[in-house]
N, C-alpha and C positions, 0 to 999 in steps of 0.2 A: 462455410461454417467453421466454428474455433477448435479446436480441439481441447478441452476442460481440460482434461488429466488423462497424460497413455498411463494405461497397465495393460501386463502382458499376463493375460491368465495362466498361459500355457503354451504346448507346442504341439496343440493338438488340431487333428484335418478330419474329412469327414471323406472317408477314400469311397471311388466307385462302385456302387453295388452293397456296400456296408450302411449301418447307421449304427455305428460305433461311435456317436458324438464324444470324445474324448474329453476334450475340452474349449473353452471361448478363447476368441481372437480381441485384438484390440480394434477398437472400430470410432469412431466420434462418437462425444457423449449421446445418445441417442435422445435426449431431453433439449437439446441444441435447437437455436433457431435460428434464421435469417432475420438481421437486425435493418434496421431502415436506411442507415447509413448501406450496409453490404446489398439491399435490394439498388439505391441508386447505382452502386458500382456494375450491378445486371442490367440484362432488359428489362424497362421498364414499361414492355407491351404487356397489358390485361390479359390480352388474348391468351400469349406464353404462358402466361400464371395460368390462366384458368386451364388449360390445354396440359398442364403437367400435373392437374388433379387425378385423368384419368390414366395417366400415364405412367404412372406411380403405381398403380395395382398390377402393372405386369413387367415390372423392374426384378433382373436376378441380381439377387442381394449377394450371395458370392459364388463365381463360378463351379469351384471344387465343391459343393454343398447342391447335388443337384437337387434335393426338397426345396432350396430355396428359389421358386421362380413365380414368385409374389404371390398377391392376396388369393390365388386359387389353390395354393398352397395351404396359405392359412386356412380356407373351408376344409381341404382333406385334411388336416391335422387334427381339425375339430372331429370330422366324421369318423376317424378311426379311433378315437377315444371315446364313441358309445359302444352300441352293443348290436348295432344295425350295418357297420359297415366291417365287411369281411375280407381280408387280402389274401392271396394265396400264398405261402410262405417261400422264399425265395432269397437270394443270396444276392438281389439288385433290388430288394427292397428298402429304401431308406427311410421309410417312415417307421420303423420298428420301436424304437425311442418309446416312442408316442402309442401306439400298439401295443408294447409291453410292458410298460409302466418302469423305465431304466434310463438314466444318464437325462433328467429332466430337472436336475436340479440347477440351482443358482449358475453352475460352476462351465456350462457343455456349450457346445456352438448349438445346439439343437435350439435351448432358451433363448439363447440370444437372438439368433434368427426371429424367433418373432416378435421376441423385444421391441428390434432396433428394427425391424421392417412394419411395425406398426406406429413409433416416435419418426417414421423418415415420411409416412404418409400424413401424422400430424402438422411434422416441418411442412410439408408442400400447403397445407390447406392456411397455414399459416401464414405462409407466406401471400397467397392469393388475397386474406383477410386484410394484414399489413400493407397492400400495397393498391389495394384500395380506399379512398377518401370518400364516406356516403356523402357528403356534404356539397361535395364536387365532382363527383360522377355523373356519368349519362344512366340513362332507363336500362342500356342494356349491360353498362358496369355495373350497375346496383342487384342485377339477372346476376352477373357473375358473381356477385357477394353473397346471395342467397344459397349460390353452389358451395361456397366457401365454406360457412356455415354449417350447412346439409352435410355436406362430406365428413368435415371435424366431429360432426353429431356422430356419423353413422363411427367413424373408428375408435370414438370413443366411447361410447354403447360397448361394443365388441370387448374393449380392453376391459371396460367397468365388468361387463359379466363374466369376461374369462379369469380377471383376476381379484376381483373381490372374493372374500375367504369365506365361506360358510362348512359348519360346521359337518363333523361325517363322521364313519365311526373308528376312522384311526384317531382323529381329533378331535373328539365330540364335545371338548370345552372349550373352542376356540381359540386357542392359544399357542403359538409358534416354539419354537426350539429354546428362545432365548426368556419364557414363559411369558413375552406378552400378548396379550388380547387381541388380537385384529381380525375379530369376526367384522363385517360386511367393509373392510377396508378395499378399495379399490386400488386407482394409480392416483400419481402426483399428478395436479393439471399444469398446463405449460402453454399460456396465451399469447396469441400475437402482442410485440413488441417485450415481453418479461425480459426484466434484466437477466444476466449470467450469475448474480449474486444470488437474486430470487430462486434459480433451477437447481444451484448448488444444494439449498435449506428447504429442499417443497416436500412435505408429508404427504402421503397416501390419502388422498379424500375420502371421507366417508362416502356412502351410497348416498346420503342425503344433500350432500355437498353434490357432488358427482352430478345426481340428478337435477339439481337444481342448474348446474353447468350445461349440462347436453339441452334440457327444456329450454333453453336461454337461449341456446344456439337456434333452437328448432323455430322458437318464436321469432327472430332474426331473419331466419330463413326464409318460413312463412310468408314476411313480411315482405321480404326482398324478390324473392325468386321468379314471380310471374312475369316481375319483367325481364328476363329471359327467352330469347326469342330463336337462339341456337342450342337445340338439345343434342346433337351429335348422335343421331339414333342411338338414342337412351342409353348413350356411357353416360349424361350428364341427369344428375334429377331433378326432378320437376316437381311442381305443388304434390302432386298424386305421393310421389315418393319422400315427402316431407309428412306429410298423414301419417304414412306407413312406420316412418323412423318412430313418430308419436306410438303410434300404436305397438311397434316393438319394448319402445321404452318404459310405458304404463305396464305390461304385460312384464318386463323386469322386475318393473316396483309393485307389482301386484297389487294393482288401482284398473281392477277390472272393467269398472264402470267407465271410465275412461281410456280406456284398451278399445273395447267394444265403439264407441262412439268414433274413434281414431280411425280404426279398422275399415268400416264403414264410409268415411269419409273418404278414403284411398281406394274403394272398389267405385265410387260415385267420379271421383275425379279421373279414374284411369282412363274411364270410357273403356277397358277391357272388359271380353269376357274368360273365363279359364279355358285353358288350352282341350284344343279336340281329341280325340284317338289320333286321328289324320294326322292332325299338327306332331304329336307327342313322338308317334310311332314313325313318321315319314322318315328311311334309310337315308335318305341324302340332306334333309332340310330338322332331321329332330333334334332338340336341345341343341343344337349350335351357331340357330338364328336369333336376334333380340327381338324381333316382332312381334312376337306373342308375351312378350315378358314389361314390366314396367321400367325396367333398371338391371343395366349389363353391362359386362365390360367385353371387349370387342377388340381381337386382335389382327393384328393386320400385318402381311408379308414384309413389310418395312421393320417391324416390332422384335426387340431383340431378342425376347424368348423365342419367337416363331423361326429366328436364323440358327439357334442352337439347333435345329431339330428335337434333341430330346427332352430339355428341360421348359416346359409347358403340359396347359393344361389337357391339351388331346393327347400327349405322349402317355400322361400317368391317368387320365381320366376314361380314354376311349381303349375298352376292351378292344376294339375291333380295328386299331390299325397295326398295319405290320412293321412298323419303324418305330415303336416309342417305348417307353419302359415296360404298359402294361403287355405287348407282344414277349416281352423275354422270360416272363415272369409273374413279375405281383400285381394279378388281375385281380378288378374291383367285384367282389362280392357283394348281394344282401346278404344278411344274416338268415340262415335258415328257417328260425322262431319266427322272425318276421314275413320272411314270406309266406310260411302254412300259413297264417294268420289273415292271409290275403284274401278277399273270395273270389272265386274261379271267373266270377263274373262279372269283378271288378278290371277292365282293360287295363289298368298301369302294372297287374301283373305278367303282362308281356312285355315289360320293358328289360327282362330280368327272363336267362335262359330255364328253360322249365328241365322235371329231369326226364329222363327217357322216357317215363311208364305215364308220365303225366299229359290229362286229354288236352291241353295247354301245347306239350310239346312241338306240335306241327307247326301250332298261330303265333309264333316268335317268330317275327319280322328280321332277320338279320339281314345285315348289308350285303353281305358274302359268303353264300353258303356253301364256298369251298374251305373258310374260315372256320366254321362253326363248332367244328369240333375241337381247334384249341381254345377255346373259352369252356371253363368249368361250368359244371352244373352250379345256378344261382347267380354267374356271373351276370354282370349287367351290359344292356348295349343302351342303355340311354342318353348318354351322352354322344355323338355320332363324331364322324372327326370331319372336319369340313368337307362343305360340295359331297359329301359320300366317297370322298376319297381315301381311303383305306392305304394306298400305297405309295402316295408320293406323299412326303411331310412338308414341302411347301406349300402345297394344296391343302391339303388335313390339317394343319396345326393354323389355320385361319377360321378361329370360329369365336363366337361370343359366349359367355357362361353369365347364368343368372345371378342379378345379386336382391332381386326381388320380384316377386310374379305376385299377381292379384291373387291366384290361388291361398299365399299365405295370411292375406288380411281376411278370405271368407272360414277361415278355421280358425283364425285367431279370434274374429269376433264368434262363431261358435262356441269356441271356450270359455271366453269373457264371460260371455251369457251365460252356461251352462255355470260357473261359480257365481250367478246369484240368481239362476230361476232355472230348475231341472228342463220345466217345460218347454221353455222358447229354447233352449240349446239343442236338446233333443230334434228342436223342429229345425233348426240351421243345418244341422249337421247331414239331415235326411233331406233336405231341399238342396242341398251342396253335392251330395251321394250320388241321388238318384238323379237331378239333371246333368251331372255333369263327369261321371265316372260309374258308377252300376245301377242302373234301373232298377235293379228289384233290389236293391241292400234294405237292409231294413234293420234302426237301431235297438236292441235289445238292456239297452242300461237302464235302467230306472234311480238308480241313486245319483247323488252330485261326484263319487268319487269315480264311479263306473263310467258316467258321464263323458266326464274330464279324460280319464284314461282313454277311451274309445276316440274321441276326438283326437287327442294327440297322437293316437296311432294312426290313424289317417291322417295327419299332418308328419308323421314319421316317415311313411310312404309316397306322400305326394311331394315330398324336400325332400328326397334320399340324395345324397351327395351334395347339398346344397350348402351345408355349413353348417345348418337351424339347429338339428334333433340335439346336439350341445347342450344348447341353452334351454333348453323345456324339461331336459334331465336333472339340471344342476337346479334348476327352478324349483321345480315340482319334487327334489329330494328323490327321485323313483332309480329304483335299483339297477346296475346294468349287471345282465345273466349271460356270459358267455361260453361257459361250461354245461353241457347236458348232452345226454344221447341225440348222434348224430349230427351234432352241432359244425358247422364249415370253418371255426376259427382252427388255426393250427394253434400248436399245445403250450408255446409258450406266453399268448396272450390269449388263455383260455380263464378269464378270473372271472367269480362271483361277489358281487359287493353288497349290502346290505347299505340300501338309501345310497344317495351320491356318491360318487367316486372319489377319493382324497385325491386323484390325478386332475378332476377338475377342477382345482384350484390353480391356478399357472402359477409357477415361480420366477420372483421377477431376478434378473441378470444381475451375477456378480459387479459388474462394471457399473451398474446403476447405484449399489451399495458404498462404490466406492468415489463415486462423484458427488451424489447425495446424501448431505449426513443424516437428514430425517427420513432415507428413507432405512438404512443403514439397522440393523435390528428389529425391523419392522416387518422382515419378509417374509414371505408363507411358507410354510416347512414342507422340504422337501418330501414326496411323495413316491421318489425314485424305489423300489422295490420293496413296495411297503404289502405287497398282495404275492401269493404264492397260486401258480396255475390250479387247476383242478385237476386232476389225474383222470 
């Protein structure tokens, strides 16, 4: 890749145990791609391409930046800027940034990181696109073109919702710092083959542009994919997980009716059914096998996050091993609101330690219950660290994390439904409930808002840690509460917002500002210390 233009933002690091992001490094322009001429100069095996699709989600983007140890990073970034996911406060926590709404602007290595780790995942799929010829391919080239496609769809879903501007109550006129408009502006797109002149001048897409881009890819996809005949235990997707993207996307654009039908199509193709107690709760085999899931990524003792020992996702994700981040410190919480809100007799709140007086407390499953008592009350053991291995981290940091389960297409089609007929979502929601998580729940909403709420809070707890509860936030405009009696947030990201959070608007990297002149003035106003705790 070329290098556009160095600048040096700063001379700022992201030291151990801090998330004092100071400042951005210089890095390749992250809108960069591999050109057809610089593909002949590489391998020119399919194979390599398509094999550096999945390989790209657990790439550490810089070693001194231990948050940065790819896309399972980017889901906790997400999760800890609602109001469900709770860390314990600690002096090796590096996700605080993002926790406390500080050093998130244009300017921090914090931004950039996701920036330039979500344009380095567009390069690779791009590349895969580029260096396939549909015209001249085999059945099972044209399987990898479908991946190519499907992939691009799905990272650029993610970027469209994370950084499209919508409006909140620090900014409720839409309008940036430099007073223009960029309510539902997203990113610049950057397609296989785009000259360098093109990436230099590329404007922020609208949502309607945007959308019409990812559907484009998705129908591509659709089209291509089944002949695909190597799925790599579901690092790679499949038709099923091409539905699903559909059904993610329409549920952005809030085209219901076609949410619901998408949804649907993705529980029909999985051939899954939602995951058991058994499966869920198993100490040595839960959350950290792909089998039950439709689409994972999948780390392997070869895999260079996995050689760091600590920078991956068993280190920062699994309460319960004793070599990774969450052991020293910043263990993953739910949020307390959410868990009362649990019923006792719904089983996923055993995934999630009960507190002492609670009749729950005994039926927590822990790996090690010589363990158990340094994991806080409300911490989580759902995520297990490989084989049940808690103490050695070559063993433990070999596990798979979801990046879609059928679970989230039978709540998204609940929803769907439930925004245009109380009655049939009602019915989804309780046919979803009671087969497959509480037997006796029983919906008490009757209106479309109560509805809707009720469901996404069961989608809030069946995706805890997944990445999701983000985007249903930012969507649906609903409030994050993290201030109140007895609440497990510590006190510096203790805030109340009224409707969406002005944090979930991402800001995009000074360096993209200065490579891009369209995008240049265009960017979403910083949101860095715009909320003051609650006392």
């Amino acid at each position: 890749m070329k290098n556009i233009n160095k600048l040096i933002c700063g001379l700022g690091v992201a030291v151990l145990g801090l998330a004092t992001f100071t400042s951005c490094e210089e890095e390749t322009h992250p809108t960069s791609f591999a050109t057809v001429d610089q593909m002949a100069q590489s391998s020119s095996a399919t194979e390599a391409l398509l094999s550096a699709v999945p390989a790209s989600l657990n790439r550490v983007w810089n070693t001194d930046a231990h948050f940065s140890w790819g896309y399972g990073s980017l889901m906790k970034i997400r999760e800890v800027m609602t109001g469900d996911y709770a860390c314990v406060e600690s002096d090796y926590d590096q996700y605080s940034a993002w926790e406390q709404c500080f050093y998130i602007g244009k300017n921090y290595l914090s931004t950039q990181f996701v920036w330039n780790y979500y344009w380095s995942m567009v390069l690779t799929t791009n590349n895969l696109i580029n260096g396939i010829d549909a015209s001249k391919a085999t059945s099972e080239q044209l399987g990898y073109l479908g991946v190519g496609y499907a992939e691009r769809a799905s990272m650029y879903l993610d970027m469209a919702r994370m950084y499209e501007f919508l409006p909140n109550e620090k900014y409720p006129d839409g309008k940036n710092e430099n007073g223009k408009v960029v309510t539902n502006l997203t990113v610049p797109i950057v397609k296989a083959g785009m000259s360098e002149d093109s990436a230099r001048v590329n404007p922020r897409a609208t949502r309607e542009q945007m959308a019409e881009f990812i559907l484009g890819d998705l129908d591509k996809a659709e089209q291509y994919i089944g002949n695909l005949t190597d799925t790599r235990a579901k690092t790679l997707p499949n038709l099923a997980c091409v539905y699903g993207l559909k059904a993610r996307c329409y549920m952005w654009l809030e085209d219901y009716a076609q949410a619901k039908v998408y949804a649907r199509k993705a529980i029909d193709a999985s051939g899954l059914t939602p995951m058991t107690q058994a499966q869920a709760l198993n100490p040595t085999t839960g959350f950290n096998t792909a089998d039950p899931w439709m689409w994972a990524s999948t780390l392997t003792a070869e895999n260079a996050t996995v050689q760091t020992s600590i920078i991956n996702w068993a280190s920062w994700m699994s309460n319960e091993t004793q070599w990774g981040y969450a052991s020293v410190g910043p263990q993953s919480m739910i949020s307390k609101s959410l868990y009362d809100r649990i019923s006792d007799t719904d089983w996923r709140k055993l995934e999630w330690k009960a507190p002492d007086d609670s009749p729950l407390a005994s039926q927590v499953p822990f790996l090690n219950s010589t363990y158990k008592q340094l994991i806080p009350t409300y911490g989580s053991i759902k995520f297990r660290p490989g084989s049940g291995n808690d103490a050695d981290g070559t063993v433990g940091n070999v596990v798979s994390y979801p990046l879609m389960r059928v679970e989230e297409m039978y709540l998204i089609e609940a929803e769907a439904a439930a925004h245009q007929d109380v009655a049939e979502g009602k019915k989804l929601i309780e046919n979803f409930m009671k087969n497959y998580r509480d037997a006796k729940y029983v919906c008490k909403a009757n209106s479309k808002d109560a509805l809707v709420d009720e469901i996404v809070f069961q989608k809030r707890v069946e995706l805890w840690g997944e990445g999701q509860t983000f985007f249903d936030i930012k969507r649906l405009n609903y409030s994050v509460t993290r201030g109140y009696a007895g609440t497990n947030f510590y006190p510096l990201c203790r805030f109340n917002t009224n409707g969406r959070p002005a944090w979930m608007n991402f800001v995009i990297v000074r360096t993209e500002e200065n490579n891009n002149a369209a995008v240049n003035g265009w960017n979403n106003p910083d949101p860095s210390d715009k909320y003051t705790p609650v006392q």
